[in-house]
DSSP file (Angstrom, degrees, kcal/mol; ACC not computed):
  #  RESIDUE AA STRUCTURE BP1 BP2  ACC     N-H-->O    O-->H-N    N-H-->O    O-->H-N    TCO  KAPPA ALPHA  PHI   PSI    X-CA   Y-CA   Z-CA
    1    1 A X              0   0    0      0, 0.0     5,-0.0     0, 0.0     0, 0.0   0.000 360.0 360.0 360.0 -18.4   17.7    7.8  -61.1
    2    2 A X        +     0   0    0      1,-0.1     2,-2.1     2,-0.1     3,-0.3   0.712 360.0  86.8 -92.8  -6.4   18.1    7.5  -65.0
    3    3 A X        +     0   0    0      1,-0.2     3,-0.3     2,-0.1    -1,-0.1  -0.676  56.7 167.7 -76.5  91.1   17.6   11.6  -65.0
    4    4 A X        +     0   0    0     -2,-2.1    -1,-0.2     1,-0.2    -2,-0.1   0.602  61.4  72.1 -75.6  -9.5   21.6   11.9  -64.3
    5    5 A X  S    S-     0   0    0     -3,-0.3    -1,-0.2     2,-0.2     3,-0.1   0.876  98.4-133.0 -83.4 -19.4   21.1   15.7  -65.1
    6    6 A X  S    S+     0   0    0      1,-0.5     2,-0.3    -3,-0.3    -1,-0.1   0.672  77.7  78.8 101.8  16.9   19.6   16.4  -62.5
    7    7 A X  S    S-     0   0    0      5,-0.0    -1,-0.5     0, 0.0     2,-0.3  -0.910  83.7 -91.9-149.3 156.1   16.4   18.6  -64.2
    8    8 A X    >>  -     0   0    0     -2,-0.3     3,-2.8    -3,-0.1     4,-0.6  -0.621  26.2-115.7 -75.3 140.7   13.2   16.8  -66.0
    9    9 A X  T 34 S+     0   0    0     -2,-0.3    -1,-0.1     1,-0.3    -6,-0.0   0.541 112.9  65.1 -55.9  -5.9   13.0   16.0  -69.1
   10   10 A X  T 34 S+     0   0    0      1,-0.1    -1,-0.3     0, 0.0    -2,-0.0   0.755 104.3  57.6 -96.8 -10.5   10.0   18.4  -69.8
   11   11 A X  T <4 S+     0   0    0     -3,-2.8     2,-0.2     2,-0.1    -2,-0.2   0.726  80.7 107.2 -69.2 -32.5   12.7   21.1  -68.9
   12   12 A X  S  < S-     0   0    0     -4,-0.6    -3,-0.0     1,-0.1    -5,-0.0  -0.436  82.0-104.1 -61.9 107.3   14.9   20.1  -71.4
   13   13 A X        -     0   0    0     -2,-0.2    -1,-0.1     2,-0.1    -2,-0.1   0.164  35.3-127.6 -41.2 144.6   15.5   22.5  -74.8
   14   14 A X        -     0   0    0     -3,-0.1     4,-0.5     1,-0.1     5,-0.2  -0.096  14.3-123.8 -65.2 167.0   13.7   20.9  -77.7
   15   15 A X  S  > S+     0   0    0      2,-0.1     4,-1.5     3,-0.1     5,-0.2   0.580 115.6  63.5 -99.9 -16.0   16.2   20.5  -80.9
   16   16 A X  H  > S+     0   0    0      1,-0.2     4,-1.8     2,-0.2     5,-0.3   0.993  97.2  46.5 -52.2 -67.9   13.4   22.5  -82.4
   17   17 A X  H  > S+     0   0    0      1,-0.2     4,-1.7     2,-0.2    -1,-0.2   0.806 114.2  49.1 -55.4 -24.1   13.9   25.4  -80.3
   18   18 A X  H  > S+     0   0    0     -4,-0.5     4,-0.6     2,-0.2     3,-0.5   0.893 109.2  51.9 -82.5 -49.5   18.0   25.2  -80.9
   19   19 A X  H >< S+     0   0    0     -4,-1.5     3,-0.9     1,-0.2    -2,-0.2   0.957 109.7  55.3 -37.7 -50.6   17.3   25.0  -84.8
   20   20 A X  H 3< S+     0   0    0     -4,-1.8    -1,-0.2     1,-0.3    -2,-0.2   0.820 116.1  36.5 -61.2 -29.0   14.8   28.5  -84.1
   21   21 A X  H 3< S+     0   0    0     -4,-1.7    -1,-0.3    -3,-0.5    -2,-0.2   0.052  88.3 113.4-119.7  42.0   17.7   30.3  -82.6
   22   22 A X    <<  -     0   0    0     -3,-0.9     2,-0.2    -4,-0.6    -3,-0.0  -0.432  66.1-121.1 -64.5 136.5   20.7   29.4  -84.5
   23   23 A X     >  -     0   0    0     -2,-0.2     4,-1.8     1,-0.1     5,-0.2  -0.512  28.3-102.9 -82.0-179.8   22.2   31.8  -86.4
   24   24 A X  H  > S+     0   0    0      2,-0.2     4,-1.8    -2,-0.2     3,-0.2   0.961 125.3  51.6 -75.3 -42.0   22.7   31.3  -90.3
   25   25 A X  H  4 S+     0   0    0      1,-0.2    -1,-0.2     2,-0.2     5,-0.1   0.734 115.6  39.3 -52.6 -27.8   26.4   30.4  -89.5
   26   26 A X  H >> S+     0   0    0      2,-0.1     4,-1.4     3,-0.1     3,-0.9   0.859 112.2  55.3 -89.3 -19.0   25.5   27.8  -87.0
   27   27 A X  H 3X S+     0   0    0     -4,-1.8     4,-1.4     1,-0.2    -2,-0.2   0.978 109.8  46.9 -58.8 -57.4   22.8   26.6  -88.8
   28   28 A X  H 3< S+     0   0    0     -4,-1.8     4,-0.4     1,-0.3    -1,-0.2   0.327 110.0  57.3 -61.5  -0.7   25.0   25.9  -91.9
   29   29 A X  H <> S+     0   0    0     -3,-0.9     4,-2.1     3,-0.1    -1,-0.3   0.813 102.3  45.3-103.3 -48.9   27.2   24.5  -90.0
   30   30 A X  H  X S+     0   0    0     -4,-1.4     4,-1.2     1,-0.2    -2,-0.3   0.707 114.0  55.8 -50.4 -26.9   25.4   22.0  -88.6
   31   31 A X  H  X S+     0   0    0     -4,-1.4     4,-1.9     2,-0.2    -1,-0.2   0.837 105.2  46.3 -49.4 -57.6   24.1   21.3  -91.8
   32   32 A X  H  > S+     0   0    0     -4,-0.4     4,-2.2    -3,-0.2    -2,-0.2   0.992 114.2  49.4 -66.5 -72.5   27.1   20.8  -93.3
   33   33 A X  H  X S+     0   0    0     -4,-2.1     4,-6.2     2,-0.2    -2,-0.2   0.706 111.2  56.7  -0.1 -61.1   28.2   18.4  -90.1
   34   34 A X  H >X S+     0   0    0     -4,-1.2     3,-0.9     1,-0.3     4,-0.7   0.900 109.0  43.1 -84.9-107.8   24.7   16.7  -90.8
   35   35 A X  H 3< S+     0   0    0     -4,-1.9     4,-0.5     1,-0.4    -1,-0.3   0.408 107.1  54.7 -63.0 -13.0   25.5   15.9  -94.3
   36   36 A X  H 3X S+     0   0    0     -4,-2.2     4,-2.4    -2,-0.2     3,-0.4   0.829 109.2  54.9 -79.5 -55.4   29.0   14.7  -93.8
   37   37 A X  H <X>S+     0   0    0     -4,-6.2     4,-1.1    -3,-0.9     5,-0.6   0.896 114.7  40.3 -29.0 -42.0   27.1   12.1  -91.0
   38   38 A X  H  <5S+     0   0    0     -4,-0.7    -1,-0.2     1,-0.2    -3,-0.1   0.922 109.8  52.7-100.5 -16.9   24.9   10.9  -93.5
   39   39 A X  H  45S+     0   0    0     -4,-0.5    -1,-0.2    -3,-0.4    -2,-0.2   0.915  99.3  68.1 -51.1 -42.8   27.3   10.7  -96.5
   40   40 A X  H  <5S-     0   0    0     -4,-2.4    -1,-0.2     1,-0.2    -2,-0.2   0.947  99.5-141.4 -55.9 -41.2   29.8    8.4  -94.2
   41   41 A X  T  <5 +     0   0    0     -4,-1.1    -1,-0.2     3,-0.1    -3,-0.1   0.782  66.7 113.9  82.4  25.2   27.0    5.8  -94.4
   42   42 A X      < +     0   0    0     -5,-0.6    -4,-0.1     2,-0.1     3,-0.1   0.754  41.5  94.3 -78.8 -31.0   27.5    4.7  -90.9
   43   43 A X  S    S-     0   0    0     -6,-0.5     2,-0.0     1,-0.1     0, 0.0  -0.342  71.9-114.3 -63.6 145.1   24.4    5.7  -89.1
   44   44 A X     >  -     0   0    0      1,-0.1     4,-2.8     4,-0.1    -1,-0.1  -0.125  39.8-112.1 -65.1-173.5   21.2    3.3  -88.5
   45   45 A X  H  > S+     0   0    0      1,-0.3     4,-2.3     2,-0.2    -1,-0.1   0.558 115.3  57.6-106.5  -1.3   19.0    4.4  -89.9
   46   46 A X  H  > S+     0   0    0      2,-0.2     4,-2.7     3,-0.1    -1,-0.3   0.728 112.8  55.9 -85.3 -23.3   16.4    5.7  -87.7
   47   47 A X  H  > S+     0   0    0      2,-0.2     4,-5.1     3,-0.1     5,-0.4   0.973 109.6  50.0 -48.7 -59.5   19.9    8.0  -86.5
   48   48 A X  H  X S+     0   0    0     -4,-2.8     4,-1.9     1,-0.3     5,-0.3   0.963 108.6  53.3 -37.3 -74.0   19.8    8.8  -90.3
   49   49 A X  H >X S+     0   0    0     -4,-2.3     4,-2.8     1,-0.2     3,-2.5   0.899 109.3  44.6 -20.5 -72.0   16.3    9.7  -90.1
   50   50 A X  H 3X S+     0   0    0     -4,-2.7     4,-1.0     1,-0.3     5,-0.3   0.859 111.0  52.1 -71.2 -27.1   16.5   11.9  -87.6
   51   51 A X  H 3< S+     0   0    0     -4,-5.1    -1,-0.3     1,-0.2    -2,-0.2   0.557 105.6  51.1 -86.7   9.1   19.2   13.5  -88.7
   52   52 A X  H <X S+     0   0    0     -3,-2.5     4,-0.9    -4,-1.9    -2,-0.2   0.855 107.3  53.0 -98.0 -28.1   18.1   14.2  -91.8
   53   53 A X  H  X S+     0   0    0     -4,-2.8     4,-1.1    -5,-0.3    -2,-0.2   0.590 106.3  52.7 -62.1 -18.1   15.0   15.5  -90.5
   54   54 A X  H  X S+     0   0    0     -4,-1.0     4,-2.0    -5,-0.3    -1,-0.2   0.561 111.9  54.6 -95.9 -17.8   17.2   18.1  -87.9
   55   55 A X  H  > S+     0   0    0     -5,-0.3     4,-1.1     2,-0.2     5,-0.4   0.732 106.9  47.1 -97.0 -13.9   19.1   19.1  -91.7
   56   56 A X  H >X S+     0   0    0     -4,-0.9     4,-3.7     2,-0.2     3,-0.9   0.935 110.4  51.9 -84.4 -28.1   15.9   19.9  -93.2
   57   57 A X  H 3X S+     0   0    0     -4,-1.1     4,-1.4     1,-0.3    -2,-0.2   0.977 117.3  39.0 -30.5 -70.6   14.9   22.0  -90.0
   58   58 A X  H 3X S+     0   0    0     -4,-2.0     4,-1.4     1,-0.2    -1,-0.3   0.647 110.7  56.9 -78.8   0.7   18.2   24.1  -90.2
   59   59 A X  H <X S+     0   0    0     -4,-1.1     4,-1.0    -3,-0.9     5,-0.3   0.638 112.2  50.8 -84.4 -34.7   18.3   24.3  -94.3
   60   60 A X  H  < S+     0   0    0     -4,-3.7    -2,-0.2    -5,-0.4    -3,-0.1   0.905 106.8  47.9 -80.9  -8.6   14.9   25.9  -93.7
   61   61 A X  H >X S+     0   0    0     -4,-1.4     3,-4.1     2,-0.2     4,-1.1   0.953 112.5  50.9 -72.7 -77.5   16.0   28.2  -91.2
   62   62 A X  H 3X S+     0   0    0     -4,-1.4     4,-2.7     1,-0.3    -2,-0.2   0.704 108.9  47.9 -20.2 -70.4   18.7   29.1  -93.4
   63   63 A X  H 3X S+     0   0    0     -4,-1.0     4,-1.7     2,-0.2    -1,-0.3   0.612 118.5  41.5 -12.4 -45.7   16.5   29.7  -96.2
   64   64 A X  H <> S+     0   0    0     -3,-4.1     4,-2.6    -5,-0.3    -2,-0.2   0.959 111.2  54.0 -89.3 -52.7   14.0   32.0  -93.7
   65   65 A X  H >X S+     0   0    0     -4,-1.1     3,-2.2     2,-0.2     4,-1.4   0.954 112.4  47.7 -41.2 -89.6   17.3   33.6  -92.1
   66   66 A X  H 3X S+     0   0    0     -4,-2.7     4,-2.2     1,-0.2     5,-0.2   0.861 111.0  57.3  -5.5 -67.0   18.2   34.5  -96.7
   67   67 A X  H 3< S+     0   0    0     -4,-1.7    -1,-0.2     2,-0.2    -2,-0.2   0.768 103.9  44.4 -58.0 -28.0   14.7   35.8  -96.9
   68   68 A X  H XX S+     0   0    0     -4,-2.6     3,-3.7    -3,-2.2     4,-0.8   0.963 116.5  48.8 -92.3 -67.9   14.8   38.5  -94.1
   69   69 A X  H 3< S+     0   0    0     -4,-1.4    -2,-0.2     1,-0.3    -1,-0.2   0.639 107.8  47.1 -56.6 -22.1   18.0   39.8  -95.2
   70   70 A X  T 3< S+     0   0    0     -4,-2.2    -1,-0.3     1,-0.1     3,-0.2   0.501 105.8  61.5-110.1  30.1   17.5   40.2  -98.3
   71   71 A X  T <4 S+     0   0    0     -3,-3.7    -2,-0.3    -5,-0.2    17,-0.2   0.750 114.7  42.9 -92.4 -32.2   14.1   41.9  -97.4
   72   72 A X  S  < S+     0   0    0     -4,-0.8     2,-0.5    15,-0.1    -1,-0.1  -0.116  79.3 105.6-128.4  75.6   16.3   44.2  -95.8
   73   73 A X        -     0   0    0     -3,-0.2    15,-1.7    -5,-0.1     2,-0.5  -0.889  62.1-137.5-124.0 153.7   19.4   45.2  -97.9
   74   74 A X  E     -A   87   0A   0     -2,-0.5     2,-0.7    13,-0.2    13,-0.2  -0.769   7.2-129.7-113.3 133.6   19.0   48.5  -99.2
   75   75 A X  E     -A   86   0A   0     11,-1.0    11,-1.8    -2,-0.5     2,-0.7  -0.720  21.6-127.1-104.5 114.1   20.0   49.2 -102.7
   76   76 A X  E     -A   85   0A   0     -2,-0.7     9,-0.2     9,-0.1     2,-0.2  -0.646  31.6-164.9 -83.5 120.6   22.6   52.8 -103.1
   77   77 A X        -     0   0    0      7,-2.7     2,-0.6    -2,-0.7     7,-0.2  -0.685  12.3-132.6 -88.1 144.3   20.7   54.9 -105.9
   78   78 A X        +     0   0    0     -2,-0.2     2,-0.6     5,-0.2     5,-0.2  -0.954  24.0 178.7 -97.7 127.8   22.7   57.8 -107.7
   79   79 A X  B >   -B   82   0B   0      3,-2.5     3,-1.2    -2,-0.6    -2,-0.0  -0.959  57.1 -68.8-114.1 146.5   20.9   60.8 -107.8
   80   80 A X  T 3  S-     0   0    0     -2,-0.6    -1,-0.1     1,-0.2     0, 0.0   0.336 123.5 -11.0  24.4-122.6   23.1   63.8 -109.6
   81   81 A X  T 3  S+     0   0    0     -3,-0.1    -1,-0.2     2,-0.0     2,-0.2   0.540 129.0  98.9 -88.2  -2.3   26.0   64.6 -106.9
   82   82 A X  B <   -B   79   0B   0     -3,-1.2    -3,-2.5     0, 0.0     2,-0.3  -0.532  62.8-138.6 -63.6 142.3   23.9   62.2 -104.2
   83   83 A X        -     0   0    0     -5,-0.2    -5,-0.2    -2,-0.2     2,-0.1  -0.738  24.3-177.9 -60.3  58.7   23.5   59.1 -102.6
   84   84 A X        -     0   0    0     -2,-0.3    -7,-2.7    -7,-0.2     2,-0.4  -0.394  14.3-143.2 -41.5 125.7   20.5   57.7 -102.1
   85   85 A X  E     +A   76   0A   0     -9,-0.2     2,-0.4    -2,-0.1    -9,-0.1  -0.892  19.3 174.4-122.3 130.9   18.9   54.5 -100.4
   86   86 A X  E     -A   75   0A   0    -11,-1.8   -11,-1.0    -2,-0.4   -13,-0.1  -0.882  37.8 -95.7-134.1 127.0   16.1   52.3 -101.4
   87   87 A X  E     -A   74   0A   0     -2,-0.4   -13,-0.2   -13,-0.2   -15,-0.1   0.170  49.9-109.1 -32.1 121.1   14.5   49.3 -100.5
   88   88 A X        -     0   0    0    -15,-1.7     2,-0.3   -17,-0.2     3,-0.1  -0.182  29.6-157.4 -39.4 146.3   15.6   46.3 -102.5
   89   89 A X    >   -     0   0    0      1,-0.1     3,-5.0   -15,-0.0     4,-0.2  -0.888  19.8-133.0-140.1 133.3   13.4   44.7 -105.0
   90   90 A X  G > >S+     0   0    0     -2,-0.3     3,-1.7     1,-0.2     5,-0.8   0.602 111.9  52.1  21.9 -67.7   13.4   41.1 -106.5
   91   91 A X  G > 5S+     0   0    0      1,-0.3     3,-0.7     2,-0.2    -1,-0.2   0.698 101.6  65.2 -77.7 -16.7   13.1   42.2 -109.9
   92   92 A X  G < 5S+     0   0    0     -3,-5.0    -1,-0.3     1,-0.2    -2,-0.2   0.355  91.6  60.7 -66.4  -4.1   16.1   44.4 -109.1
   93   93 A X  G < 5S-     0   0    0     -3,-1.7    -1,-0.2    -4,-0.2    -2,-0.2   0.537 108.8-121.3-116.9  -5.3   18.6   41.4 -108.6
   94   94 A X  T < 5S+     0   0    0     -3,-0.7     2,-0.5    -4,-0.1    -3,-0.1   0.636  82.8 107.5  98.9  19.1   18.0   40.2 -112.3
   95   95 A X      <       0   0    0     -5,-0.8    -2,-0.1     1,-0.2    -1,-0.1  -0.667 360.0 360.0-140.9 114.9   16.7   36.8 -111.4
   96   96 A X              0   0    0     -2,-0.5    -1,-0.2    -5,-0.1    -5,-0.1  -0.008 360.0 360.0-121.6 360.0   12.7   36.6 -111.9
């Protein structure tokens, strides 16, 4: 009777698995959300906990989310009266 949802709890999505498929605008948003909650100072603190542990989840998805895009942004070369395209590199964004 205390399953009011009517499915088991071993069905139920993980917050992991929503953190893995977020996009980087829902991640950051939740983030942000997440870091107004804990600023307000209202939550106990095992609440706190956990939500601070569900904001480092999604800043590291963010963060992975960064890293694949800017593995694939493609840098426009001029050659003579051409356009060209090249894979990005690092050393190419001036911050090493």
């Amino acid at each position: 009777m205390s399953n009011a949802g009517g499915s088991a709890p071993s069905h139920e999505p993980k917050a992991s698995d929503a953190v893995e498929e977020a996009s980087f605008e829902q991640a950051l948003e939740g983030l942000e959300a997440i870091v107004d909650r804990l600023e307000s100072g209202d939550l106990a603190l095992e609440a706190a906990l956990a939500a601070f542990e569900h904001g480092v989840a999604l800043a590291r998805r963010c963060a992975t989310q960064l890293e694949d895009a800017e593995r694939r942004i493609e840098v426009l070369v001029r050659d003579g009266e051409r356009w060209l395209t090249r894979p990005f590199e690092a050393s190419e964004s001036g911050g090493d």
